[in-house]
C-alpha positions in Angstrom: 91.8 99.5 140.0 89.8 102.7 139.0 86.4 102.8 140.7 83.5 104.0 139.6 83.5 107.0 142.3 86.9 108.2 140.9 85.9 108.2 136.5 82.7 110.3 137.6 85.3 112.7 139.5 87.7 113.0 136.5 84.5 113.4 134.1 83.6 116.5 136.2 87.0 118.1 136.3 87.4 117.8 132.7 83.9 119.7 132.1 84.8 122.0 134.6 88.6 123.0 132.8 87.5 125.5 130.9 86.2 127.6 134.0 89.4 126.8 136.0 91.5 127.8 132.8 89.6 131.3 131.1 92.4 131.9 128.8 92.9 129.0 127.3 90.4 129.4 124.2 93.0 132.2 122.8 96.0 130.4 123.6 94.9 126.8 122.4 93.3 128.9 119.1 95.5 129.6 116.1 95.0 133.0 114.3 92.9 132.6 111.3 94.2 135.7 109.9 96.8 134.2 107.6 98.9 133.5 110.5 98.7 129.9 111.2 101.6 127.4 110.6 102.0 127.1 107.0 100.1 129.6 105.8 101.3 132.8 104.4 101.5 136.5 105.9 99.0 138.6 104.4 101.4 140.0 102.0 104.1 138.6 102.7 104.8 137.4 99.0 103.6 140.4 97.3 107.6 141.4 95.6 107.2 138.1 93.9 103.3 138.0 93.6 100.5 140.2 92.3 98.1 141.6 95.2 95.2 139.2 93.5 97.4 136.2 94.6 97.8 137.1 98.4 95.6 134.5 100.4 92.6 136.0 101.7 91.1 134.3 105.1 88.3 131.7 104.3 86.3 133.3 106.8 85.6 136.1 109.1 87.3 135.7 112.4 85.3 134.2 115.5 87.3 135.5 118.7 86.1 133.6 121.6 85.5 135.0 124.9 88.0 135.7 127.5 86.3 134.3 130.1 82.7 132.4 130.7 79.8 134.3 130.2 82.0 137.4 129.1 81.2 138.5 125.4 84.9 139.3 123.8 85.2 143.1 122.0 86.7 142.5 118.5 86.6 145.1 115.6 84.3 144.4 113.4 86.0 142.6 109.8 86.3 145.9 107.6 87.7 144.0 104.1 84.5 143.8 102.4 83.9 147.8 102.9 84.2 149.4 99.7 85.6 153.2 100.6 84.5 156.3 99.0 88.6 156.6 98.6 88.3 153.6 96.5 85.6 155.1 94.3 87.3 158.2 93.9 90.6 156.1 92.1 89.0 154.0 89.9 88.8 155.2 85.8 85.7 156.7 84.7 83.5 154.1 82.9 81.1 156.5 81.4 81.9 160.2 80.3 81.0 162.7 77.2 83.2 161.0 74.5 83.7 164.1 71.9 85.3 162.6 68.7 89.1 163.4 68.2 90.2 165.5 64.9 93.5 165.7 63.7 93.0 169.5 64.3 92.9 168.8 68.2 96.2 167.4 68.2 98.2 169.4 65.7 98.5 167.2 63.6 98.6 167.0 59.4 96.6 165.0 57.2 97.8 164.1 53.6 94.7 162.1 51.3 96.2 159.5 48.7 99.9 160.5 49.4 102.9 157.7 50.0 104.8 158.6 53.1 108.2 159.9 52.3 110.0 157.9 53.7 112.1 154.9 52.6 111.0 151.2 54.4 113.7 149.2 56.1 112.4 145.9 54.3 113.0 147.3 50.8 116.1 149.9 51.3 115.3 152.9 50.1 112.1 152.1 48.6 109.0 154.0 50.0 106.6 151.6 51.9 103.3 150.6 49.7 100.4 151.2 51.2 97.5 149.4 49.5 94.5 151.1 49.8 90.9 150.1 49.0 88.3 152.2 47.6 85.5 150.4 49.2 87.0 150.7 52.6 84.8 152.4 55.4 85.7 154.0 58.8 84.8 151.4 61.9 83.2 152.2 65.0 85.5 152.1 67.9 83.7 148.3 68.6 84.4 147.3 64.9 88.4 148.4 65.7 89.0 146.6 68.8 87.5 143.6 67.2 89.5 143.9 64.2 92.9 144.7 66.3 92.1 141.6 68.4 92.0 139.0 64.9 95.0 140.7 63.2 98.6 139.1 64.4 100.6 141.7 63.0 101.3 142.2 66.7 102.5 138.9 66.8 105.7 139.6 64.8 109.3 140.4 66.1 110.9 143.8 65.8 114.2 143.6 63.5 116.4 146.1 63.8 116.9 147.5 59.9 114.9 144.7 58.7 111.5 145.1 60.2 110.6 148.1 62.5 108.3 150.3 63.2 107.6 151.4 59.7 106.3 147.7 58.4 104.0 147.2 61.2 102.6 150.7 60.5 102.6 149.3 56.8 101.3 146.0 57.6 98.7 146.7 59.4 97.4 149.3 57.2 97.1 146.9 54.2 95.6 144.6 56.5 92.8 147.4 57.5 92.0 148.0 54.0 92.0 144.3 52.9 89.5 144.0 55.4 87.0 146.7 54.4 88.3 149.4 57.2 90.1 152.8 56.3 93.4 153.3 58.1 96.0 155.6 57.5 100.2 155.3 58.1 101.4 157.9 60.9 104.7 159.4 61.4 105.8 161.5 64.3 109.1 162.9 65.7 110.0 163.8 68.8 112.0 166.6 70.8 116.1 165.8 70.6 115.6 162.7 69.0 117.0 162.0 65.4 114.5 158.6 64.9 111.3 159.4 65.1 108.5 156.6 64.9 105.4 155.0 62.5 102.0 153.7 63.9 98.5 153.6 62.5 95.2 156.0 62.9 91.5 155.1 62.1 88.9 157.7 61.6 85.8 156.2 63.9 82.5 156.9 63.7 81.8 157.6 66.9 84.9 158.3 68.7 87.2 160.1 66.4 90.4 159.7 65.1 92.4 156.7 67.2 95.6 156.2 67.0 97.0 152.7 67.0 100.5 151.4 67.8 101.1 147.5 67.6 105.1 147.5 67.1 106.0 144.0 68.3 108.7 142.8 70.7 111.3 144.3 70.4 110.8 147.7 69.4 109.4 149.5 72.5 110.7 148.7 75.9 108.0 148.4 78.9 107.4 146.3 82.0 105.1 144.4 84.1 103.9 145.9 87.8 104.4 142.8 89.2 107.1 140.4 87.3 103.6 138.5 86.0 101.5 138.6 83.0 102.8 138.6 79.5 102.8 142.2 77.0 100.3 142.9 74.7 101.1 144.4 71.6 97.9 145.5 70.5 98.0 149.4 72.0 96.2 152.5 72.1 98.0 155.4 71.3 98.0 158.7 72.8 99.9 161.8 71.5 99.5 165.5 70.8 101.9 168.3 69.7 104.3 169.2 73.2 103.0 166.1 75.2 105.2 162.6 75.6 104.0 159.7 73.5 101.8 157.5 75.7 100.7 153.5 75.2 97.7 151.8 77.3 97.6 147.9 76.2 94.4 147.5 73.9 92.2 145.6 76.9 93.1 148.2 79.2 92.3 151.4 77.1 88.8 152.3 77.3 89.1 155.6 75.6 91.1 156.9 73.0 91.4 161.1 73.8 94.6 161.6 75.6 92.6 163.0 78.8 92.2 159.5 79.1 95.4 158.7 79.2 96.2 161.5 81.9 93.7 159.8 84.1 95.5 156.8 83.3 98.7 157.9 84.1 97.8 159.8 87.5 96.2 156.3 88.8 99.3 154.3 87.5 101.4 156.8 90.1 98.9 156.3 93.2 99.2 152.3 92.1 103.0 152.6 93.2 102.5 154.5 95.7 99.9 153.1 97.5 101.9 149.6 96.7 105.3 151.0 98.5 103.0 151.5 101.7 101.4 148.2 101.7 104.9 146.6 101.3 106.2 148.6 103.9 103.1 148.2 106.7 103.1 144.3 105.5 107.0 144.0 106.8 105.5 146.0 110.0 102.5 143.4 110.9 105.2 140.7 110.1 107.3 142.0 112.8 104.5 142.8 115.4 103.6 139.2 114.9 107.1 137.7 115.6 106.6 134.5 114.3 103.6 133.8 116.4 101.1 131.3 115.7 99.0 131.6 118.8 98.0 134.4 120.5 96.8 134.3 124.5 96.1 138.1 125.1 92.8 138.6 123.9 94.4 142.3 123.4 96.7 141.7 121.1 94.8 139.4 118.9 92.2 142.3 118.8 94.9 144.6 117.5 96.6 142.4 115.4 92.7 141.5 114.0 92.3 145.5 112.9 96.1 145.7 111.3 95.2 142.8 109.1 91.9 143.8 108.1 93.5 147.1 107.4 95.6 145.4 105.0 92.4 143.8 103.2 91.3 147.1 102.9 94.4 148.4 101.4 95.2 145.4 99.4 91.8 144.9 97.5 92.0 148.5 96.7 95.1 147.9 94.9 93.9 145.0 93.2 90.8 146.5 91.9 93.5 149.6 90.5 95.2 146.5 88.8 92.2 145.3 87.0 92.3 148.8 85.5 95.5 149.2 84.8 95.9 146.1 83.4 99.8 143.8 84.1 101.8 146.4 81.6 103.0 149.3 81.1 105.1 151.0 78.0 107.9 153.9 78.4 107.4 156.9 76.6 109.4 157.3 73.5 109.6 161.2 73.7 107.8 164.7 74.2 106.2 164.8 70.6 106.8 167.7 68.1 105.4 166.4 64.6 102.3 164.5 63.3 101.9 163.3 60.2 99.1 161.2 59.0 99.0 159.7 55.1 95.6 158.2 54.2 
C-alpha cells in the first residue's frame, strides 16, 4: 500500500516539474499563429481563396517564459498597425471633382439626331431612341440609383441578335421613360473594324458620365480571385488616344478618367504585392516544416514576426480589394472616335 508519507512526496514533485523541466511550456504549447493541427497556414489557401478569407488568430500570442522568473522577449503583434504605405495605396475619397465636357475628351455631340447606324434586332433598321421632352439631367447620386433599379444589365449578349447597340438603346429609352436625359454613344477604336455603343448622362454636378452595361457575353473580364460574381452595371472611361477602361458601378467612385488611372496603377500594385505574399506564404510554410509545437523559444519568436508580417501584408491587400472591388474588364482598344447622339 501507498502511505501517506509517499502521496505528500509525489504531490511535491509534481509542483516542483515545472522548475526541473524550464522548457517544457514551449514544447507542451501549440503555436497560436495558425499553426496548430487542423488549422490552416496563414495563407496557405489564398490561390483558391480571397485574402478576406485567410483565418486570422483569435488572439494575440501569449509566449510564456523560458524559464521561472525569466520574462520571455517576443516582438510585439504588428497586424493591427495601419502603415503610412498603406495610406499612400488606397483611392482618394475626396478630391476637386471638375465636371467632364465632351470637349475634354474629343468627343462630338449631335442634339435630336438618330445614330447612323443599323441595330442588330431589326436588320438594317436604325435603332429608335425614344426621347422625352420632360426629361432632366441627374446628379451623379440620382444615376447610380437609377443604374442600380434598371435590369437592362441583366440581359444576355446575342451575337447579331442583341449586342452592344440594344443595351445602348435600351437603356436610353429606359432613362428617358424615367424622367432622366441620356444619350446613345458610339466609339471606334485603333485597328479594329467593330467599334462599340454605350450610354452618357450629362450630370449636374459631375459632368458628362459615361455608362456601359453590355451584359454577359459581350465584354470579356475576370475575377482577382476565382470569387464573386460580374457586375454589369459599369462606369466608363475613355478619351481620344487612351484604351477604353470599365470600373464595376460599386467600385467607381468617380467618373473623370484620372480616376481611372489611379484605378488602374493600384489594380497593378494589387498583383504585385499579391505575387509576394504567395511567394513569402510558401516560404513561412517551409520554415515551419510541418511543425505544430515549437520548443526553442528562438524560433517561435522568429516564426511570431514572419507571421505577423504576413497580417501586415495581407490586410493591406484586402483593404486594396475592398477598393478594387472582385472584377475587372479587358480593354476593348486604344480609342479614336466619340460620338454622342442625344
Amino acid at each position: 500500500m501507498v502511505g501517506k508519507k509517499q502521496i505528500v512526496a509525489l504531490l511535491i514533485g509534481l509542483a516542483l516539474f515545472p522548475a526541473l523541466a524550464p522548457h517544457i511550456a514551449y514544447g507542451d504549447r501549440p503555436l497560436d499563429s495558425g499553426v496548430t493541427e487542423g488549422t490552416a497556414l496563414p495563407g496557405s489557401s489564398i490561390t483558391s481563396a480571397p485574402p478576406a478569407q485567410v483565418r486570422i488568430p483569435p488572439r494575440p500570442l501569449q509566449v510564456v517564459a523560458a524559464r521561472p522568473n525569466e520574462p520571455a522577449t517576443v516582438p510585439q503583434p504588428v497586424y493591427e498597425q495601419v502603415t503610412e504605405a498603406t495610406r499612400s495605396r488606397e483611392l482618394r475619397t475626396t478630391r476637386d471633382i471638375s465636371k467632364v465636357t465632351a470637349e475634354d475628351l474629343g468627343a462630338s455631340g449631335f442634339a435630336g439626331l438618330t445614330p447612323p447606324y443599323g441595330s442588330a434586332r431589326s436588320g438594317s433598321a436604325r435603332f429608335n431612341l425614344l426621347n422625352n421632352d420632360k426629361a432632366t439631367n441627374p446628379t451623379w447620386q440620382e444615376l447610380l440609383a437609377f443604374l442600380e433599379a434598371d435590369r437592362t444589365d441583366q440581359k444576355p449578349y446575342i451575337q447579331d441578335a442583341f449586342m452592344c447597340g440594344e443595351f445602348a438603346e435600351e437603356l436610353h429609352n429606359s432613362a428617358e421613360a424615367n424622367g432622366i436625359r441620356a444619350a446613345w454613344v458610339a466609339i471606334d477604336f485603333t485597328g479594329e473594324r467593330q467599334g462599340h455603343a454605350l450610354n452618357a448622362f450629362e450630370t449636374t454636378d459631375r459632368g458628362l458620365v459615361f455608362v456601359d452595361v453590355t451584359g454577359e457575353g459581350g465584354i470579356s473580364g475576370t475575377t482577382y480571385d476565382g470569387y464573386g460574381s460580374p457586375q454589369y452595371d459599369r462606369i466608363a472611361y475613355l478619351t481620344k488616344g487612351n484604351e477604353y477602361g470599365l470600373i464595376s458601378l460599386r467600385s467607381a467612385a468617380y467618373a473623370d478618367y484620372a480616376f481611372y488611372e489611379e484605378w488602374q496603377q493600384l489594380r497593378q500594385d494589387y498583383e504585385g504585392r499579391m505575387a509576394r505574399y504567395q511567394e513569402e506564404t510558401a516560404a513561412y510554410g517551409r520554415a515551419l516544416g510541418g511543425k505544430t509545437l515549437v520548443s526553442d523559444p528562438d524560433q517561435y519568436a522568429q516564426l511570431k514576426l514572419t507571421y505577423d508580417g504576413l497580417e501586415v501584408l495581407r490586410l493591406e491587400l484586402e483593404g486594396i480589394r475592398q477598393q478594387l472591388g472582385s472584377y475587372r474588364w479587358q480593354t476593348l482598344g486604344i480609342v479614336t472616335k466619340i460620338e454622342i447622339y442625344w
